[in-house]
FIGUMI-27118 format. One record per atom (N, C-alpha, C): x, y, z. Coordinates in steps of 0.2 Angstrom, whole numbers, padded with zeros to 4 digits, always signed. Layout:
BEGIN
XYZ...
# end
This chain:
BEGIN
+0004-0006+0000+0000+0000+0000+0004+0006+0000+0001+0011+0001+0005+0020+0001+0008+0019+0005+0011+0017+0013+0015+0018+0017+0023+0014+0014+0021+0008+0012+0025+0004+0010+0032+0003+0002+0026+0008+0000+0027+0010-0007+0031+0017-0007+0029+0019-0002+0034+0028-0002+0040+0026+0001+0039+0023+0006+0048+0017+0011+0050+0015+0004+0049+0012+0000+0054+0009-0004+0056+0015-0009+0052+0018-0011+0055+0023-0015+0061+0028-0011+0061+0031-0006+0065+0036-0002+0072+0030-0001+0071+0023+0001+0075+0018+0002+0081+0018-0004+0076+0017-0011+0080+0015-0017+0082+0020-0018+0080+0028-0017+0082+0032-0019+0089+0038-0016+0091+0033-0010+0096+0034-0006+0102+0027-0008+0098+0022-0013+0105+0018-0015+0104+0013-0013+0099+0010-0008+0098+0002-0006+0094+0000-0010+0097-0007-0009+0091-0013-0012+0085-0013-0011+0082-0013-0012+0073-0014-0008+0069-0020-0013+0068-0022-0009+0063-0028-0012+0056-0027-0008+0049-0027-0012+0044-0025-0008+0040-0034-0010+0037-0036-0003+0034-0041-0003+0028-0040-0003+0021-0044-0008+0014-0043-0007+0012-0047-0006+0007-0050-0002+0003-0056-0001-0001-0059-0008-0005-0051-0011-0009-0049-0016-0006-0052-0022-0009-0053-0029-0005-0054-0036-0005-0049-0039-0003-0042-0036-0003-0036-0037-0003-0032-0031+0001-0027-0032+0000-0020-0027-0006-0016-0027-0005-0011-0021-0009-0006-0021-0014-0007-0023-0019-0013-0020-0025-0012-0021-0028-0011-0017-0026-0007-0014-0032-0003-0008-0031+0004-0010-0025+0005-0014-0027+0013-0017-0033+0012-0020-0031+0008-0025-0036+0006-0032-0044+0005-0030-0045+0004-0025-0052+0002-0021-0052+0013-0019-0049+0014-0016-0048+0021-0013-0052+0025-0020-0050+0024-0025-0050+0029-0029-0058+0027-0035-0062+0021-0031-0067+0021-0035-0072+0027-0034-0072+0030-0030-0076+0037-0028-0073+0042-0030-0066+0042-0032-0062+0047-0032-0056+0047-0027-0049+0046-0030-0045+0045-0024-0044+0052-0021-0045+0051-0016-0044+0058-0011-0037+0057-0005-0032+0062-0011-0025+0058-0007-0024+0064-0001-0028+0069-0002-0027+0074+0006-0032+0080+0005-0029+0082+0010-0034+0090+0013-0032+0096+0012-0034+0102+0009-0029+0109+0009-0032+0112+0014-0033+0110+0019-0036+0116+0026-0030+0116+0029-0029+0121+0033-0025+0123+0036-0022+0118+0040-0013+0117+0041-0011+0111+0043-0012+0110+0052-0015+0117+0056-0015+0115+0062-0024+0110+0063-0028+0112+0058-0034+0111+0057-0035+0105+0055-0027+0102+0048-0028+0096+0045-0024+0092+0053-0019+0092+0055-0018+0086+0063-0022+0087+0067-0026+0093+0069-0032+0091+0074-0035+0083+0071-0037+0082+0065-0040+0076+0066-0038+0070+0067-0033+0069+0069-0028+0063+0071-0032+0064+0079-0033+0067+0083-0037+0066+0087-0032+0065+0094-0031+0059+0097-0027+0060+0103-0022+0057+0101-0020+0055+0095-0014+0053+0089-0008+0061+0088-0013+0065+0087-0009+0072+0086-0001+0071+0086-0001+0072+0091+0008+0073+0096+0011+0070+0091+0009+0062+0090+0013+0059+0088+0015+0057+0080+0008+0059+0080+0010+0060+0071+0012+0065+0066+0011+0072+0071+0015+0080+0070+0021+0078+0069+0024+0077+0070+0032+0078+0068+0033+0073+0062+0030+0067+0058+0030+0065+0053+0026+0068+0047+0020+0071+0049+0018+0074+0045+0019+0080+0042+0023+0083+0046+0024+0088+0045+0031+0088+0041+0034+0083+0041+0039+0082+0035+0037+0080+0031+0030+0077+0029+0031+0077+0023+0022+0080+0023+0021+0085+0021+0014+0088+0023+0011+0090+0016+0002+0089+0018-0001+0090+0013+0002+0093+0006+0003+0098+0005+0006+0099+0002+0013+0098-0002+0020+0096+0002+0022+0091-0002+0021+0085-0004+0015+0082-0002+0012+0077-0004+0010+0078-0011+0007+0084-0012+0004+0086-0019+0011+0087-0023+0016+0090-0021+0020+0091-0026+0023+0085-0028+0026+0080-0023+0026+0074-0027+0023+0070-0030+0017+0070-0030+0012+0067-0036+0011+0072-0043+0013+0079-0039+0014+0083-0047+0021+0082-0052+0025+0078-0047+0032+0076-0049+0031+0070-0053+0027+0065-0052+0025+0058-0055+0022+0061-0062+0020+0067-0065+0015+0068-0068+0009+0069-0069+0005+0066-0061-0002+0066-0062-0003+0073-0059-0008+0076-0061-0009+0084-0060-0016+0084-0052-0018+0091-0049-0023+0088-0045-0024+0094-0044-0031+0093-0039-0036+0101-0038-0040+0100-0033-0041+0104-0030-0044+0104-0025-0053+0106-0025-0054+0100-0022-0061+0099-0024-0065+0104-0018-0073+0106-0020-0076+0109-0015-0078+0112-0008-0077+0105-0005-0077+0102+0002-0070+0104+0004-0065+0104+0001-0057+0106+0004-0052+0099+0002-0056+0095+0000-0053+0088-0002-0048+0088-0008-0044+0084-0008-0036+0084-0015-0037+0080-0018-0038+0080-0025-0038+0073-0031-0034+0074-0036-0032+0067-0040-0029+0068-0045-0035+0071-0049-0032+0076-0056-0037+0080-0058-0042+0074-0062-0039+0068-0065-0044+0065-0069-0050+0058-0062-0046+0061-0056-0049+0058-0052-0050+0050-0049-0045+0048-0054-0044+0041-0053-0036+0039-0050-0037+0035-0049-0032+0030-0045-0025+0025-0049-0030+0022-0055-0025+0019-0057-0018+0022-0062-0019+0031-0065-0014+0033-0068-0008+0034-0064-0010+0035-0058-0007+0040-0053-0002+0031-0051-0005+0024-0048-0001+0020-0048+0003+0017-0053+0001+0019-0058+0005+0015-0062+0009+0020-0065+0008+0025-0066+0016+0031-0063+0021+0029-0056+0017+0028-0054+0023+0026-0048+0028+0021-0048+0022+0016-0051+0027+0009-0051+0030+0011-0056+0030+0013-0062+0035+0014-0067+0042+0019-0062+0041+0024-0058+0045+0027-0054+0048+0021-0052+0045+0017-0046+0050+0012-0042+0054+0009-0046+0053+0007-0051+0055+0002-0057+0062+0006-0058+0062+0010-0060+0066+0014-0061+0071+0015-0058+0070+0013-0053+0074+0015-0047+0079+0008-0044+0076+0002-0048+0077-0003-0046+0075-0009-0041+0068-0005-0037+0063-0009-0033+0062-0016-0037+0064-0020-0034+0061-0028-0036+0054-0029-0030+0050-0029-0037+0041-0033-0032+0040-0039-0032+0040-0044-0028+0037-0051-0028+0030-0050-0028+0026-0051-0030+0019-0054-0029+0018-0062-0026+0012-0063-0024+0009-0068-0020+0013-0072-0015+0016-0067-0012+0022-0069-0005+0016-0066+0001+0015-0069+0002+0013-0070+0010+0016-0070+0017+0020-0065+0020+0023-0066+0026+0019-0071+0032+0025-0075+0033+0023-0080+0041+0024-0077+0046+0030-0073+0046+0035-0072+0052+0042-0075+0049+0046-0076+0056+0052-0075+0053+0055-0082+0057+0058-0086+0052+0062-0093+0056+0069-0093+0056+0071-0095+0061+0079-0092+0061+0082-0086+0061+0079-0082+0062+0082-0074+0059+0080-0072+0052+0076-0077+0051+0077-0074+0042+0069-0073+0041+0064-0068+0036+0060-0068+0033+0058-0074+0031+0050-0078+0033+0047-0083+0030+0043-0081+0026+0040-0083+0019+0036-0081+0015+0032-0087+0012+0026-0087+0012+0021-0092+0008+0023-0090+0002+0025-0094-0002+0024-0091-0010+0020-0097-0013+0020-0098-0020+0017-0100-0025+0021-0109-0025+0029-0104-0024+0035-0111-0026+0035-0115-0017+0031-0115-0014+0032-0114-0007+0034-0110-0002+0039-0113+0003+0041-0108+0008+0048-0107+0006+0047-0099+0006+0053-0095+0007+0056-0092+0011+0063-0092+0012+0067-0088+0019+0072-0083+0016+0070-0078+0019+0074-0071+0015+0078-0067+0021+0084-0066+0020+0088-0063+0023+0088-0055+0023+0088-0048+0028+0087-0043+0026+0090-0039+0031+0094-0034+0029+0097-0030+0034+0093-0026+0040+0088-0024+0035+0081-0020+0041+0076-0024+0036+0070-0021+0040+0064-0024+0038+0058-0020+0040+0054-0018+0036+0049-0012+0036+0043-0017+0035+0037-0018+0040+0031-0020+0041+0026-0014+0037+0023-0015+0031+0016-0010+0032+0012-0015+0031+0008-0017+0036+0002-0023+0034-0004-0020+0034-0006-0016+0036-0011-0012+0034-0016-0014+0040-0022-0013+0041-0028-0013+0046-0030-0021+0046-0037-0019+0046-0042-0025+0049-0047-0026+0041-0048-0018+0037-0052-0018+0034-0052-0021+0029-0060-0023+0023-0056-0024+0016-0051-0031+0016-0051-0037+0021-0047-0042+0020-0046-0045+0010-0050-0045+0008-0049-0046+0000-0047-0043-0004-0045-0036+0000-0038-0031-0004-0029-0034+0001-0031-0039+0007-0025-0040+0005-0025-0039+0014-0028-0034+0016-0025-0033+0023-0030-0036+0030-0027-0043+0031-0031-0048+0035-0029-0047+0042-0026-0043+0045-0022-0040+0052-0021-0047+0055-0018-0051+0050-0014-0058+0054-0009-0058+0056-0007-0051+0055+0003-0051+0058+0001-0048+0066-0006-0048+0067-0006-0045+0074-0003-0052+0079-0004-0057+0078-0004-0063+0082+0002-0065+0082+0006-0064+0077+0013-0066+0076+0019-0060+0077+0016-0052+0079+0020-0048+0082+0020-0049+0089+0014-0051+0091+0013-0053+0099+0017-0058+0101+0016-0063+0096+0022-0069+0099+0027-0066+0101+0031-0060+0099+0038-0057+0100+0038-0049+0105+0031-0050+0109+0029-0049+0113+0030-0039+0112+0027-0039+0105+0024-0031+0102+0018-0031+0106+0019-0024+0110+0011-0021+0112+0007-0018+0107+0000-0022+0105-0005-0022+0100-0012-0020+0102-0016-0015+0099-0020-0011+0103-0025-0014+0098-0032-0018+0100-0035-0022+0095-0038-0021+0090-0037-0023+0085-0041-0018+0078-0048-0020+0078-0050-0012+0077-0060-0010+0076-0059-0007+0069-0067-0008+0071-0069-0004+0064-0068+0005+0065-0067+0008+0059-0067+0014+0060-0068+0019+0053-0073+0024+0052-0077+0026+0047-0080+0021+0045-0086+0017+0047-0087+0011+0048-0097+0014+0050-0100+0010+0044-0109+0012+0047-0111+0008+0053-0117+0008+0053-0119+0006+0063-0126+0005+0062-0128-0001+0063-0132-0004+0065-0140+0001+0069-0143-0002+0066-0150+0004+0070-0156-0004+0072-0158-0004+0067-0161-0012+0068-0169-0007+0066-0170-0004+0058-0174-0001+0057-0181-0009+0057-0188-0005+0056-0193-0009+0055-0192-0014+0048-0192-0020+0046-0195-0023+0039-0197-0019+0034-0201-0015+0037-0206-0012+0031-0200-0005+0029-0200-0002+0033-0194+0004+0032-0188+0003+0028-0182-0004+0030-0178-0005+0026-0180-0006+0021-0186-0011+0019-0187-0014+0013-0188-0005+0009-0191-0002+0009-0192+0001+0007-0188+0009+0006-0182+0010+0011-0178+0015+0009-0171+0012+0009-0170+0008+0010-0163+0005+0011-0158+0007+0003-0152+0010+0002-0149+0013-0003-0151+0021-0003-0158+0024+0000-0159+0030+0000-0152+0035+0004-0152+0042+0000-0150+0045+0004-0153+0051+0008-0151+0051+0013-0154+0056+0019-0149+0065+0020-0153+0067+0015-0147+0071+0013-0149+0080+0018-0143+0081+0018-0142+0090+0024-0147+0087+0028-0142+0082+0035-0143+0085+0041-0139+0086+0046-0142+0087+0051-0136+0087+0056-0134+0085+0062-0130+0080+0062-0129+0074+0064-0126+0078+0072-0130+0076+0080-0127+0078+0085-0125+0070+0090-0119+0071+0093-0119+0064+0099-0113+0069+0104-0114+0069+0109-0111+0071+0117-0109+0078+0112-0101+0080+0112-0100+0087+0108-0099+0086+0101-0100+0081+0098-0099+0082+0089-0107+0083+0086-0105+0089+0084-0110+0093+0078-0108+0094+0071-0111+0091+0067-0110+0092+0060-0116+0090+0055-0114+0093+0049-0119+0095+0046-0118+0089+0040-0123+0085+0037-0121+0083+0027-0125+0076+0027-0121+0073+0023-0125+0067+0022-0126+0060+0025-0133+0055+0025-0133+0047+0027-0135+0044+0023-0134+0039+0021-0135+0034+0017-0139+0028+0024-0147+0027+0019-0150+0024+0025-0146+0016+0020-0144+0011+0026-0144+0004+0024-0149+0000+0026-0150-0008+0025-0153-0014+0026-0154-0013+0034-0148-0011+0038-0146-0011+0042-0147-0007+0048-0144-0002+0045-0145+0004+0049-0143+0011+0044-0136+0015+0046-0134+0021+0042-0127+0020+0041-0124+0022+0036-0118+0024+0034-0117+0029+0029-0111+0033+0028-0111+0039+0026-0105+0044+0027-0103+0049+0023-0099+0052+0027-0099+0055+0034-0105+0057+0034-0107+0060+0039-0106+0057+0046-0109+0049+0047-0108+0045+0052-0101+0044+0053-0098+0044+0048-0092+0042+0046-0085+0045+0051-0089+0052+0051-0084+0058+0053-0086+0055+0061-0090+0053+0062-0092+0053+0070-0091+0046+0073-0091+0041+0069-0088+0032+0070-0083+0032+0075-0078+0036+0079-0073+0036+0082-0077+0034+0089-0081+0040+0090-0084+0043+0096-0090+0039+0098-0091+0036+0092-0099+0031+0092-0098+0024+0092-0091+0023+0088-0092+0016+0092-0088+0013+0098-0085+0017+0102-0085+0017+0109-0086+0019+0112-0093+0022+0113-0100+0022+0116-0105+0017+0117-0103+0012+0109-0106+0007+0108-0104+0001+0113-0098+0000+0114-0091-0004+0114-0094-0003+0124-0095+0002+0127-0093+0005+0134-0102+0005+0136-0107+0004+0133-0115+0005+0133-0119+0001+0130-0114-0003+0127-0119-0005+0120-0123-0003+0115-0124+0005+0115-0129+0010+0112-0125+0016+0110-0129+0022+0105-0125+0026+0105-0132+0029+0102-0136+0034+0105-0140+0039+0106-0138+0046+0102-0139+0044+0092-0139+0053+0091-0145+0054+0088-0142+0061+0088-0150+0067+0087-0147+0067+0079-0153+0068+0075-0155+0070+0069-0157+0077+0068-0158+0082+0064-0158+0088+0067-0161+0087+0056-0168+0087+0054-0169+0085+0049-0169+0092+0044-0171+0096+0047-0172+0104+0046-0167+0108+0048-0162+0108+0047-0157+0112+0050-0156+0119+0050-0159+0123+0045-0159+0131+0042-0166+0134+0044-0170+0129+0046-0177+0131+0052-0177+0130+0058-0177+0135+0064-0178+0135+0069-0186+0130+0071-0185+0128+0078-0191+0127+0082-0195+0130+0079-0196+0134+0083-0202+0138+0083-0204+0142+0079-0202+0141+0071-0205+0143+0065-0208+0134+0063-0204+0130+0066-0206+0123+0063-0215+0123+0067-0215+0125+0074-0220+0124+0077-0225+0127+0074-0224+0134+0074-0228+0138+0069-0233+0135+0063-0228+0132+0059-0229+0132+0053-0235+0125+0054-0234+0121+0059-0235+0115+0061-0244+0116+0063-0243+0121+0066-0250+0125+0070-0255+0124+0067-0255+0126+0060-0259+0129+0057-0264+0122+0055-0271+0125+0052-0278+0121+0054-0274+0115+0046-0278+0109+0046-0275+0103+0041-0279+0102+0037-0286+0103+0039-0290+0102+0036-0290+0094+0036-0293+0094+0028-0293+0088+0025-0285+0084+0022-0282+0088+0023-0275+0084+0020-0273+0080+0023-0267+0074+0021-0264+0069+0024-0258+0071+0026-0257+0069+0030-0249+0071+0035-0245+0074+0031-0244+0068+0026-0238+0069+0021-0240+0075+0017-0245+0079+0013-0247+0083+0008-0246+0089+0015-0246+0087+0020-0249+0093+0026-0241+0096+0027-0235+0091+0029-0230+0089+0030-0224+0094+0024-0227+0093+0017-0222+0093+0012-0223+0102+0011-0231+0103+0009-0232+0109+0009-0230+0115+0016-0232+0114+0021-0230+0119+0027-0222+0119+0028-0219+0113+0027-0211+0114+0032-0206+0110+0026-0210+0109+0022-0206+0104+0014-0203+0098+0018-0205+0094+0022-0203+0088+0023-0206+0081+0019-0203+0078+0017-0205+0075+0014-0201+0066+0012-0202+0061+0008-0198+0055+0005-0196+0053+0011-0190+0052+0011-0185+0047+0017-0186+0052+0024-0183+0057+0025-0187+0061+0031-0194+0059+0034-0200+0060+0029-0205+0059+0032-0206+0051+0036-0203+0047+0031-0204+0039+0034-0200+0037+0041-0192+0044+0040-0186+0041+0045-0194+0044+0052-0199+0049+0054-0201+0053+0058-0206+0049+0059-0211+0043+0055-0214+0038+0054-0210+0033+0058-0206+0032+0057-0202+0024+0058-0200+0027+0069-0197+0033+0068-0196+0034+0077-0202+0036+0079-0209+0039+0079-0213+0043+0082-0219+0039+0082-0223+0038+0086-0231+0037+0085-0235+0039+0082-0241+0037+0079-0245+0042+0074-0247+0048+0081-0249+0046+0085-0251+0051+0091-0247+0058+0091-0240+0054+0091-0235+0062+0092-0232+0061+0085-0234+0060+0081-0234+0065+0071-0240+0069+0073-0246+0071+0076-0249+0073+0075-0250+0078+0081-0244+0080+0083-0246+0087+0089-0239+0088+0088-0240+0097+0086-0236+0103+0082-0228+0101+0085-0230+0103+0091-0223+0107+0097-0221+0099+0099-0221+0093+0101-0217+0088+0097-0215+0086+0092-0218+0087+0086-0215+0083+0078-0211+0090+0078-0211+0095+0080-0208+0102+0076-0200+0098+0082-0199+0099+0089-0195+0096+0093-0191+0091+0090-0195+0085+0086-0191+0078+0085-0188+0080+0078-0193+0086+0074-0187+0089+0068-0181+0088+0068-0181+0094+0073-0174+0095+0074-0171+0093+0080-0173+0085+0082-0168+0082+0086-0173+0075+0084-0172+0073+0081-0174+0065+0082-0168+0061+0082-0171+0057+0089-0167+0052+0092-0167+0045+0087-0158+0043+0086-0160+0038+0080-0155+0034+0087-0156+0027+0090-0153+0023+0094-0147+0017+0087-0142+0020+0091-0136+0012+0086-0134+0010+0090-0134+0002+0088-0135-0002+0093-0128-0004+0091-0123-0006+0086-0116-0009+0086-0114-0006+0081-0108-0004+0078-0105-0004+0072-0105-0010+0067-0105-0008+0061-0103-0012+0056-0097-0017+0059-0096-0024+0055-0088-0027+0053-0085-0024+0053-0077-0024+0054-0073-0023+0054-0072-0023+0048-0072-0029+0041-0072-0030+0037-0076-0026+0030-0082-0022+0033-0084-0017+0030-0082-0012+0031-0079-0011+0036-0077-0002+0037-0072+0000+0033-0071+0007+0031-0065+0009+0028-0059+0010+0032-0059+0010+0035-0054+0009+0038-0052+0005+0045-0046+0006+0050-0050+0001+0057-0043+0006+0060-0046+0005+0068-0043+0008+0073-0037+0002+0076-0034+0005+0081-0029-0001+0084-0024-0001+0080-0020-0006+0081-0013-0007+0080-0006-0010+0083-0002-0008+0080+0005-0007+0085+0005+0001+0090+0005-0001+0096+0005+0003+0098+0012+0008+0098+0012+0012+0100+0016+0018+0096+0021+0018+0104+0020+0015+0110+0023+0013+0114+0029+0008+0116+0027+0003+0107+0032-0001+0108+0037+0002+0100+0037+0007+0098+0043+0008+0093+0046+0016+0098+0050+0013+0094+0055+0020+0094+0052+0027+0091+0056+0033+0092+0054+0040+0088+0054+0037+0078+0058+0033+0076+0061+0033+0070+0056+0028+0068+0051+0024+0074+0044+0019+0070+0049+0011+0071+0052+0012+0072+0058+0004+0076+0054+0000+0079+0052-0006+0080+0051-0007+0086+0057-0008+0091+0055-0007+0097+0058-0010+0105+0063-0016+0106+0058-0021+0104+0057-0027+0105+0063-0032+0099+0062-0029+0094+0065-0033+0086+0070-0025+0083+0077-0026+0085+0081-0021+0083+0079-0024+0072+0079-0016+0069+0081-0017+0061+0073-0018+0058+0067-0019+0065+0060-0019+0060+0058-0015+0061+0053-0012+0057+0050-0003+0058+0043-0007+0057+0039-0002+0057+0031-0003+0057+0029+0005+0054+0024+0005+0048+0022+0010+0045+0016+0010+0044+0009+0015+0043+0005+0013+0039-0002+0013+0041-0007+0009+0042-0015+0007+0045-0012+0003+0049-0004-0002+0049-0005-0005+0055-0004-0002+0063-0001+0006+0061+0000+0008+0069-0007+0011+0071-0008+0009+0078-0011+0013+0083-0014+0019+0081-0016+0019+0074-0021+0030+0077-0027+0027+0071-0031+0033+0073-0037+0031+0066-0035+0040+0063-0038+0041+0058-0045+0046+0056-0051+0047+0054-0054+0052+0052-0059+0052+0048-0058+0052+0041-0061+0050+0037-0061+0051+0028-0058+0059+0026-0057+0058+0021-0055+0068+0020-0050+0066+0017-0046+0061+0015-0038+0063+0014-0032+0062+0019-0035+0061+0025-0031+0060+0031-0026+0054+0034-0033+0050+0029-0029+0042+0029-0024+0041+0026-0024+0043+0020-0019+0042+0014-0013+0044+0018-0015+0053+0018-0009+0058+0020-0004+0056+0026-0007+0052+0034-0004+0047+0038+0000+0044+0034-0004+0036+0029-0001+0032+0028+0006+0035+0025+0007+0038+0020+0013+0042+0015+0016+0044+0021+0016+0049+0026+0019+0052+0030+0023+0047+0034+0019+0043+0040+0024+0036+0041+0028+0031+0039+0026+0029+0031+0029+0027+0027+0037+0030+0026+0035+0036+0025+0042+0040+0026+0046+0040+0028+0044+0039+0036+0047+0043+0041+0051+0037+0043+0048+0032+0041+0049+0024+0043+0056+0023+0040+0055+0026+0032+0061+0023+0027+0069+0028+0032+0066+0033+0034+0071+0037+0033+0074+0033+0043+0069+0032+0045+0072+0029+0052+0079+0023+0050+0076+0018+0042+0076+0013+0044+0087+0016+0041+0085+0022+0036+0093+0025+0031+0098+0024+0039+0092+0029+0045+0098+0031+0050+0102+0025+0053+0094+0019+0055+0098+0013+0059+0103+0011+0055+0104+0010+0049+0108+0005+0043+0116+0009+0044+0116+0017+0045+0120+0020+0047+0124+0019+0053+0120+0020+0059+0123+0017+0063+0123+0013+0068+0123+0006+0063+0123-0001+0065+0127-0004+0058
# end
């Protein structure tokens, strides 16, 4: 992946050998998977705004991101050739928005450089001192002077990343913080009729509230429950709520540019003959997946009295009961704890093995953040790995 693939480049490009190992019968398929929406390889907000959301990771990943930051980031991919622009939201893409021109400039860069890739090598761990690998020809043992781990999370196992090196780092008694899901949807446990009937729909401008996180945009209703950026942005906080509760209690805010008491108002007024929905759509333009999501939490008794339905507008309570699989989520929390490597990404325990990538200890949210991490540690990793080789 980008952790791993930036390490070999700064490696080869200092004069080492670098041989990169894949489980996969190709690379970088998690970028490739990244960039079916658009790969969003970072953020143009301000860099004190972009590390806030590393969260209580900050401390530790400032000093690596900050050498190689947003914005460098963009110039090295201006340097491969792919070009890029910043999209509305504040988000960074290549300009034709996809993933595979931009990989397969790079690999032509590694190439160039001399990077040897094995395909369908599978890491065991290590027998005798040497690298064990599953290959095709069988078991392979490989000798190496240092050794760079990016194995990636918990997520997306059939891009590659099965978080089996968690068990076999343990054996060698690495502190591993356990991988969850993160940007990951959650479970609500809608009615039959409701999924059946909105599941794929989007729930669009609202504003999502749980303990202090407030924010605004979109849900995607699932079979299941909701997923979406919006949830996504808030996954950290909700499903260790979930995890510490079993629940995780957020307000829905369905009309966010109308006050209360314009909703009540408007709610007031005599119905006549109309149907909820015709009565609904006209006074306050509430209508489609909103009206059913206000159906599905509320009684007919309180749809029908002003100063509650106007209240559950702008705060209806949606209960999530779990997160999604890890397997589903885009990404996943946990890792190698950042306790057990050194400043340079070493571990403690295994002089000459570094760790880079989704497999350490931090999360973020979507936006570019993940990527940006990944390439940053990957970095920081290779340049640890220049200084051990130096002096040892």
């Amino acid at each position: 992946g980008a952790a791993g693939l930036i390490a070999a480049e700064v490696l080869a490009s200092n004069g080492l050998t670098v041989t990169v190992y894949d489980a996969m019968p190709s690379v970088g398929r998690k970028i490739l998977m990244a960039g079916k929406g658009g790969l969003n390889l970072s953020h143009s907000e301000n860099i004190e705004t972009f590390l806030s959301r590393y969260g209580d990771k900050q401390d530790l990943l400032e000093p690596m991101i900050k050498n190689f930051s947003p914005n460098a980031l963009r110039t090295w991919v201006h340097e491969l050739g792919i070009e890029t622009f910043v999209g509305s939201s504040g988000r960074v893409f290549p300009t034709d928005m996809k993933a595979a021109p931009f990989l397969r400039a790079w690999l032509h860069r590694l190439r160039g450089l001399g990077v040897k890739i094995c395909v369908r090598h599978r890491w065991l761990g290590w027998q005798n001192n040497a690298l064990c690998f599953a290959t095709p020809n069988g078991e392979q043992l490989v000798q190496a002077d240092a050794v760079l781990l990016a194995l990636g999370g918990g997520s997306w196992k059939k891009l590659g990343s099965t978080g089996a090196w968690v068990e076999i780092l343990q054996q060698h008694g690495v502190a591993v913080a356990p991988l969850q899901p993160s940007n990951c949807g959650f479970d609500v446990g809608w009615s039959d009729y409701f999924s059946q009937h909105h599941a794929g729909q989007p729930l669009k401008s609202v504003l999502l509230s749980f303990a202090d996180f407030k924010q605004r945009g979109d849900l995607i209703i699932t079979e299941t429950g909701l997923e979406g950026g919006l949830i996504y942005a808030a996954s950290a906080l909700l499903r260790d709520a979930c995890l510490n509760q079993n629940y995780a209690e957020i307000f829905l805010d369905l009309s966010p540019d109308k006050s209360e008491a314009w909703l009540t108002e408007k709610l007031a007024k005599p119905r006549g003959k109309q149907s909820l929905s015709t009565f609904l759509k006209k006074q306050i333009n509430i209508s489609g997946v909103k009206l059913s999501l206000l159906r599905e939490v509320l009684t007919p008794e309180l749809l029908n009295q002003p100063d509650t339905l106007a209240a559950n507008i702008k705060a209806l309570p949606i209960k999530l009961i779990a997160p999604r699989p890890i397997d589903e989520a885009i990404s996943s929390a946990g890792g190698v704890k950042f306790t057990a490597l050194n400043e340079h990404l070493m571990l403690h325990d295994l002089a000459g093995v570094f760790c880079a990538g989704e497999m350490l200890d931090w999360e973020a949210p979507t936006g570019g953040y993940l990527l940006t991490a990944c390439f940053a540690t990957g970095k920081a990793a290779a340049y640890g790995i220049l200084n051990w080789l130096e002096t040892n």
